[in-house]
N, C-alpha and C positions, 0 to 999 in steps of 0.2 A: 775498270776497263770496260767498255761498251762496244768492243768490235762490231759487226755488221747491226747491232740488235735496237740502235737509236732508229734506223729510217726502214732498216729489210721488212717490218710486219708492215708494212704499206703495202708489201708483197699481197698481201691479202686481199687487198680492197681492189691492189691492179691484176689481181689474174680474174677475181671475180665480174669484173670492168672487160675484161677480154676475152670474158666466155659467155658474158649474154649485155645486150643495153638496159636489162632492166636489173643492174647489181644495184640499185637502191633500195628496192625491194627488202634485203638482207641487211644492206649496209649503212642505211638510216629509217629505220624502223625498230628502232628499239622497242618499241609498245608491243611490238609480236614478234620480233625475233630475239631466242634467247643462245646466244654465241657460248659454244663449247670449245676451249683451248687444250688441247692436249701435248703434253712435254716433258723434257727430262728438268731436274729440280731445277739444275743449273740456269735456266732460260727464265725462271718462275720473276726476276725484280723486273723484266725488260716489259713479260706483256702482263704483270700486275699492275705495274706503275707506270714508267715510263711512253707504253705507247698507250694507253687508257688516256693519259695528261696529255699527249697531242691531239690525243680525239678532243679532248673537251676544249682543249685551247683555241680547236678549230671553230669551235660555238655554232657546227652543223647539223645536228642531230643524228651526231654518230652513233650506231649501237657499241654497245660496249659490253664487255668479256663478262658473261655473269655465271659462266663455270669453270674454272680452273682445272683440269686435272695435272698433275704433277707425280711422274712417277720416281725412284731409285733411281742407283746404277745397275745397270746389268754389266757383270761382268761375264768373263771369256775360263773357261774350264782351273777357275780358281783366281786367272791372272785379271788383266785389265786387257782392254780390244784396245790397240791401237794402230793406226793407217798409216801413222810413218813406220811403223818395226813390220808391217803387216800380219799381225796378230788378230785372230778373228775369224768371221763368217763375213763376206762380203758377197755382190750379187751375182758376180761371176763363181766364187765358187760356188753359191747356194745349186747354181745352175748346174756345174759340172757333176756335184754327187749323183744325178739323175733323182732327187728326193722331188716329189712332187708339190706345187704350190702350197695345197690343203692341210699338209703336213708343216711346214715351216709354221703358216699363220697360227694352226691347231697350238702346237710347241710355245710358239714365242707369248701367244695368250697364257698358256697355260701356266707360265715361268713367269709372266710380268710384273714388274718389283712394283711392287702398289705399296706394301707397307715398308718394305728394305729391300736394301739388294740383293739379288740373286745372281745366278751363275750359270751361264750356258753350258753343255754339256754336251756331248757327242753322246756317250755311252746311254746318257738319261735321255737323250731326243731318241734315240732306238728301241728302248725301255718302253715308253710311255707311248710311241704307234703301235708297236705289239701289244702292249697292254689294255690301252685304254680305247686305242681307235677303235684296233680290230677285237680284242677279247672283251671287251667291256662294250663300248658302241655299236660298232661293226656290228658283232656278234649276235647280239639281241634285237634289231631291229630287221638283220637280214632272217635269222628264224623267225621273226613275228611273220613279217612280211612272204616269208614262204611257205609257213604255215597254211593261211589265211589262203593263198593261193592256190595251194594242193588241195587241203582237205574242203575248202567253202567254194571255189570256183571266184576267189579275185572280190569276196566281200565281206564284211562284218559280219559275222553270223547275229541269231539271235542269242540273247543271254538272260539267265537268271544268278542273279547275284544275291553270294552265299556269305557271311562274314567275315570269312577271312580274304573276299575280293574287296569289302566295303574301308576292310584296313589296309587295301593298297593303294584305294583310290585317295583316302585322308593321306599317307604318308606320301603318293605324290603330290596331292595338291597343295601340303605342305612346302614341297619342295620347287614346285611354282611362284607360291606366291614370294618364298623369300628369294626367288630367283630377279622375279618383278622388281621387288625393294635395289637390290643388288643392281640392278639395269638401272636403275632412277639414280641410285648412287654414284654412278662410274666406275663400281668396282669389279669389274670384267673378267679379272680371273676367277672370282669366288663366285661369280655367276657361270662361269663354263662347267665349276665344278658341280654345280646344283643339277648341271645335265646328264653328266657324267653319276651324278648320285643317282640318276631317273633310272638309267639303264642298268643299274647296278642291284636296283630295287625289281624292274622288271626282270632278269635275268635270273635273279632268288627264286620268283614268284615260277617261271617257267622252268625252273629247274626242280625246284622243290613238288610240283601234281604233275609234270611230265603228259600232260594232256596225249600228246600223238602215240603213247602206248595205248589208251585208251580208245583212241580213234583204229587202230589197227586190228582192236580185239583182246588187247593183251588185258592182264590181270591188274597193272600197277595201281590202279584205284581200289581195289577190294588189298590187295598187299599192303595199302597203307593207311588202312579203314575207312575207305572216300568211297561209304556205296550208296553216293547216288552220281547217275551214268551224266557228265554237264561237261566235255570237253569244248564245246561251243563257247563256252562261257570263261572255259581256263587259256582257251586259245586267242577271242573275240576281245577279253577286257585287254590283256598286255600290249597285240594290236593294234585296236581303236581308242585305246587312251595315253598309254604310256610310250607306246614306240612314236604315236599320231604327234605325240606333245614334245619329242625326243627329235625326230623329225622336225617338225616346225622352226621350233629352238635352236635346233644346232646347224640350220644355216646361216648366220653369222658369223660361227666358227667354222663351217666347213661349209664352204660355198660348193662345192659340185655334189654336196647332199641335197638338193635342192627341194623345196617343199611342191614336189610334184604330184605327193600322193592326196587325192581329195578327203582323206578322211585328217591328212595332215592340219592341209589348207581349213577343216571346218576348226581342228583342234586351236589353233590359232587365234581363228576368226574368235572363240568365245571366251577363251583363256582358261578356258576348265580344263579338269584331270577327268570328268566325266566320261562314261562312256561313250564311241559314236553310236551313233544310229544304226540299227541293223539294215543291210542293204549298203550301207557303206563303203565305196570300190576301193579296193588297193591293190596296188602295182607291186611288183617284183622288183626289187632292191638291193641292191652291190654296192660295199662301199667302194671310194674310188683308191682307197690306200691300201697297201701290201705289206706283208710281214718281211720288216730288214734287218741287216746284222751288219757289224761293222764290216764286214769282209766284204761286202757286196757295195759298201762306197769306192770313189776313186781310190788307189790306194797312195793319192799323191800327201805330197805335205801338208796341204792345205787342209784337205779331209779329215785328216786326224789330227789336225791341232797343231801342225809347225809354220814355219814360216810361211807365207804366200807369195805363189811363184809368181813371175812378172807376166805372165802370159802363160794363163790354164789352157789346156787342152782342153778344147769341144768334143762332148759327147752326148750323141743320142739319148734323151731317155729310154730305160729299160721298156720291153712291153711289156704290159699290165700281166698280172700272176690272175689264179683262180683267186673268188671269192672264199673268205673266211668261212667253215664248217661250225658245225653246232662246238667241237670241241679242236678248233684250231690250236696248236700249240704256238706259245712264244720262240722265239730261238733260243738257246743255250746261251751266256756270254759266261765264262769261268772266272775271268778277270773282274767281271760287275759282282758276280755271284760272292766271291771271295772277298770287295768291299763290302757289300752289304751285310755279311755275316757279323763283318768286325764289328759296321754300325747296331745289327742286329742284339750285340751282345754288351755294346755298352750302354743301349738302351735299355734294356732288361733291368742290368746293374743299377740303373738311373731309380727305375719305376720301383724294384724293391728298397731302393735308398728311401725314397719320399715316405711308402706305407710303412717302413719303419719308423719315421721320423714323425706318423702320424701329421702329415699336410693337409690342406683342405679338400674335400672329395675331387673337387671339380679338376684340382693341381694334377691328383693323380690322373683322373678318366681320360686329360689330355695327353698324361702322357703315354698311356696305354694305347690311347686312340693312334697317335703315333707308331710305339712297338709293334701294332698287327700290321702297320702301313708298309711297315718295312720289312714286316714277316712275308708278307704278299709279294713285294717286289724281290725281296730273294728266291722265295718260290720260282715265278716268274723267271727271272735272272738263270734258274736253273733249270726254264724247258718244262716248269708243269702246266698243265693243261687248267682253264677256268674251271672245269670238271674236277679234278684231281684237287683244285684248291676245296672247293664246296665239299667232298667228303672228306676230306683233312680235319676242318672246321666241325663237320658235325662231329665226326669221331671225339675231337677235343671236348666239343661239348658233353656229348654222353658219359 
């Protein structure tokens, strides 16, 4: 069956034809132009084949498709999304939740079936703002960034870099460059996560020397044998490299993060995890996303996953809340918290099966890597604080 997909991708050539006189430019120039198709699998014989074999048949020096992406299905909170049952997130209701732009895009990358299907999820899209925008993202870039502004007056301070700053600058650059590969690849969501690992690494680094007790007087660098006096340097490195590079990068996931800060814009420009420049200006920073719960969506059908009404009610988006605090809490959800447990415990069950079973190390570490994922979002789930996770963690370790 070929429904619209023998002649509709000419769509391509005539809205490019109707939005400038120079779509030749793109559209037979294959020696410089390399065309990226993105789609769901099902569309994948129409623009592999099929309209590739009109181009050529037409013997005009058509460019033609030299990247394919092809993702899964996404499905709808277990089910399948369909517009005749109306089952789904459609753009009227996206609208009515009052859930802001930033956050959908954020979500839907972050869930994108790249290698299998995946599954929308209301519970997990509320989960993952609280968690990752605001406790993980948010969180760490709007401390860098008001640090920076408090205590240096809006710049990079100067720095002397001690070994354990030279192993954060290696563990992000690590985490750049496979972000880089990951962008060349098309694979979008494991490169979102590479961002999300930046601020995850900065947020250790600033929680673990606590610089600003230091800057205040207080003792926590002699309490934690760090005697020599360098919060410029515990403050300046997270700042000018990692938030700079966090920033830069994560406008393509989060368009009103916008790379406005100049130490962002230099981060960028060089592609390094390096320090900026002392002297370095940086601005004051708010994410633009809010901590939500389900209770604070509409509380109509559509919202929570039932049928969609034929005509949603229009609502104002909410106004904007305060910005996320050094130790913002998630919201409570009892009902997540109480999934995740289940998950939490048959994963456990999993990871002791395997080291019994003596598996290959690597079998295990993934699945371990997993069980703390899930330990975390139960936390989470249950209202603890990024703070509250961090001494958890160390206590376990000690």
């Amino acid at each position: 069956v070929f429904y619209v997909w023998f002649d509709a991708p000419i769509g391509y050539l005539s809205i490019t034809a109707n939005y400038t006189e120079h779509w030749e430019r793109w559209w037979k120039n294959p020696q410089q132009v390399e065309l990226y198709n993105f789609m769901a699998k099902d569309n994948v014989p129409f623009h592999s084949v099929i309209f590739p074999c009109s181009l050529l048949g037409a013997e005009d020096n058509y460019t033609l498709v030299k990247h394919l992406i092809a993702t899964e299905y996404l499905n709808y909170e277990g089910g399948k999304f369909s517009k005749s049952r109306g089952v789904g997130v459609f753009g009227d209701v996206a609208q009515a939740t009052g859930l802001p732009p930033d956050l959908w895009r954020f979500y839907l990358l972050y869930l994108r079936p790249e290698g299998q299907d995946s599954s929308f999820s209301w519970a997990d899209l509320l989960l993952k703002n609280n968690s990752e925008l605001l406790n993980n993202l948010g969180n760490f870039v709007n401390r860098a960034a008001l640090f920076v502004c408090r205590f240096f007056g809006g710049a990079v301070p100067a720095m002397e870099l001690a070994a354990e700053d030279r192993r954060l600058l290696g563990r992000v650059g690590q985490e750049l460059r496979r972000y880089h590969r990951l962008l060349q690849s098309v694979r979008l969501r494991a490169a979102l996560r590479c961002v999300l690992g930046i601020s995850r690494l900065g947020n250790q680094y600033l929680q673990l020397w606590q610089p600003w007790k230091r800057i205040k007087g207080g003792g926590g660098g002699q309490a934690q044998g760090w005697h020599r006096q360098r919060p410029g340097s515990e403050l300046g490195l997270p700042a000018g490299s990692a938030a700079a590079a966090l920033h830069a990068r994560g406008q393509p996931w989060h368009c009103s993060a916008s790379c406005s800060s100049p130490s962002a814009a230099w981060c960028w420009a060089t592609a390094s995890p390096a320090p900026c420049p002392p002297g370095t200006a940086w601005a004051a920073w708010h994410p633009s996303s809010r901590s939500w719960s389900r209770s604070r969506l509409r509380p109509s059908g559509s919202a929570l996953g039932g049928p969609r009404p034929s005509r949603p009610p229009q609502r104002p988006p909410p106004a904007p809340g305060p910005p996320p605090g050094p130790a913002q809490e998630a919201a409570a959800d009892p009902q997540l918290a109480q999934r995740l447990a289940e998950e939490v415990a048959k994963q456990g069950s999993l990871v002791r099966q395997l080291k019994a079973n003596k598996v290959e190390k690597a079998e295990v570490e993934q699945a371990v890597a997993k069980l703390l994922e899930l330990k975390q979002q139960l936390a989470l789930a249950e209202g603890k604080s990024p703070e509250e996770l961090l001494a958890a963690k160390g206590k376990r370790k000690k």
